[in-house]
C-alpha positions as CSV (number, residue, x, y, z in Angstrom):
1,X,0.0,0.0,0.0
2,X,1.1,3.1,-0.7
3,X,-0.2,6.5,0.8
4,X,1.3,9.4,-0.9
5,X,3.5,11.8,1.1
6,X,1.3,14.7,1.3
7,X,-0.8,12.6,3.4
8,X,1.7,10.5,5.1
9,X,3.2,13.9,6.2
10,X,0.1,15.1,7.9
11,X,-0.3,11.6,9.7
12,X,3.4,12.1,10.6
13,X,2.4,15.5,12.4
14,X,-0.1,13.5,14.4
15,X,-3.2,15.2,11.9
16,X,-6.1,13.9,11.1
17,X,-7.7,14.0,7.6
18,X,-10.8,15.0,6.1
19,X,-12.7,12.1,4.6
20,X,-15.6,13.4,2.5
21,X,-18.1,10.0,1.6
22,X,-20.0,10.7,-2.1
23,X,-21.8,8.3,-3.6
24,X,-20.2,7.0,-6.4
25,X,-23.1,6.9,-9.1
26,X,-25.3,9.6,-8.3
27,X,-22.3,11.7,-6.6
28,X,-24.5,12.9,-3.7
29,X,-22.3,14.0,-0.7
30,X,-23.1,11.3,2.1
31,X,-20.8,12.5,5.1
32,X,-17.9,13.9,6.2
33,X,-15.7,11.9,8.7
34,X,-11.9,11.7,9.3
35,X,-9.1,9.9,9.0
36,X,-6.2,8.8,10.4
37,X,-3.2,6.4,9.3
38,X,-4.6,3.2,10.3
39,X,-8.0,3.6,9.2
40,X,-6.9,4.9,5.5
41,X,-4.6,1.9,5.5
42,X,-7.2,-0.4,6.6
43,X,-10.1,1.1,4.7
44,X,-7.6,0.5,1.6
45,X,-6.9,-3.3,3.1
46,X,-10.4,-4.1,3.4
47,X,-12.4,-2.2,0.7
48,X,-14.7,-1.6,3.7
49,X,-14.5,2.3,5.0
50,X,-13.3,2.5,8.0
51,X,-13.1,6.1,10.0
52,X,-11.4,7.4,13.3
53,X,-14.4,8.5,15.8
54,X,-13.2,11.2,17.7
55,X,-15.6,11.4,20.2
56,X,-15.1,7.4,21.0
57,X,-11.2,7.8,20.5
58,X,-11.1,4.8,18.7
59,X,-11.6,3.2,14.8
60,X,-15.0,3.0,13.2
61,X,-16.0,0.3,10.6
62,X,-18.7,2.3,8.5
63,X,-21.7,0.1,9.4
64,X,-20.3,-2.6,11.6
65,X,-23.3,-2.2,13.9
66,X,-26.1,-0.7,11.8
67,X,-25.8,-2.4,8.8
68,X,-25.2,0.9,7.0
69,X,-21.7,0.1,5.2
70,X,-19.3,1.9,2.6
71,X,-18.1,0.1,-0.3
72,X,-14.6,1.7,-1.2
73,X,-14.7,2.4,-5.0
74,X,-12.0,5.3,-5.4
75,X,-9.7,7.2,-3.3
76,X,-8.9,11.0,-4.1
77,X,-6.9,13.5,-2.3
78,X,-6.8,17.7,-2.7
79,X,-3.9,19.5,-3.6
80,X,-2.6,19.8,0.1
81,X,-3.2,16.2,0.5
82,X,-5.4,17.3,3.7
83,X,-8.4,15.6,2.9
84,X,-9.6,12.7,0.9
85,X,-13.0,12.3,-1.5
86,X,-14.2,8.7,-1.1
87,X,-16.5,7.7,-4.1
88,X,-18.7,4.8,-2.2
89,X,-21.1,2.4,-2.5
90,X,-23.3,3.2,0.5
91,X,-25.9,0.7,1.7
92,X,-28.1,2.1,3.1
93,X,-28.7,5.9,5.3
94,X,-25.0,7.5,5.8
95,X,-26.3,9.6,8.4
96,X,-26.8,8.3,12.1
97,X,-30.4,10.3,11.9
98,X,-31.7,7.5,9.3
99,X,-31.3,10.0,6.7
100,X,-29.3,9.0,2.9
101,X,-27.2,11.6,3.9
102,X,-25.9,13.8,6.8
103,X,-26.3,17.3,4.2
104,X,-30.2,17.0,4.4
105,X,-30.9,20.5,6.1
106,X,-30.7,23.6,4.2
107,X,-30.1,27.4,5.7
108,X,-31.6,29.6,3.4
109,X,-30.3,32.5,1.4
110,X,-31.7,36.2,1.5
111,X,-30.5,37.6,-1.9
């Protein structure tokens, strides 16, 4: 496996990564999680996404107790190689509220 050094650098400095979940046909935004080291390594072992949860200070197996899973289709990284685009194939809601996904509230704009 090998994790470019953009990335690897910001692991190095202890930094987790953005990890933006879209759908990979329709290209709906699902989620937006993060990333550290061992879960990009293992979400690119498995083909199953796996996050860090940083409010349980531990991994996260998309789904491993709701049946809700990611499918790891594609891997991209931005030009500062501080987050990741994840093209998935979700089963069913992404969002812990039962909704497809977690950008399903709008703020509306006075123009």
């Amino acid at each position: 496996m090998n994790i470019p050094e953009e990335i690897s650098a910001h692991f190095a400095a202890g930094t987790l990564i953005a990890a933006i979940a879209q759908d990979f046909s329709s290209k709906e935004v699902l989620m937006v999680a993060w990333m550290n080291q061992e879960a990009l390594e293992k979400t690119l072992q498995t083909g199953n996404v796996t996050y860090w949860s940083r409010s349980r200070n531990q991994l996260w197996v998309k789904g491993e107790s709701s049946g809700h899973t990611q499918r790891l289709i594609s891997i991209r990284y931005d030009c500062d190689g501080d987050a990741l685009l994840l093209e998935v194939d979700q089963t069913g809601a992404a969002c812990h509220t039962g909704e497809r996904s977690c950008f399903y509230r709008e703020i509306g704009i006075d123009a």
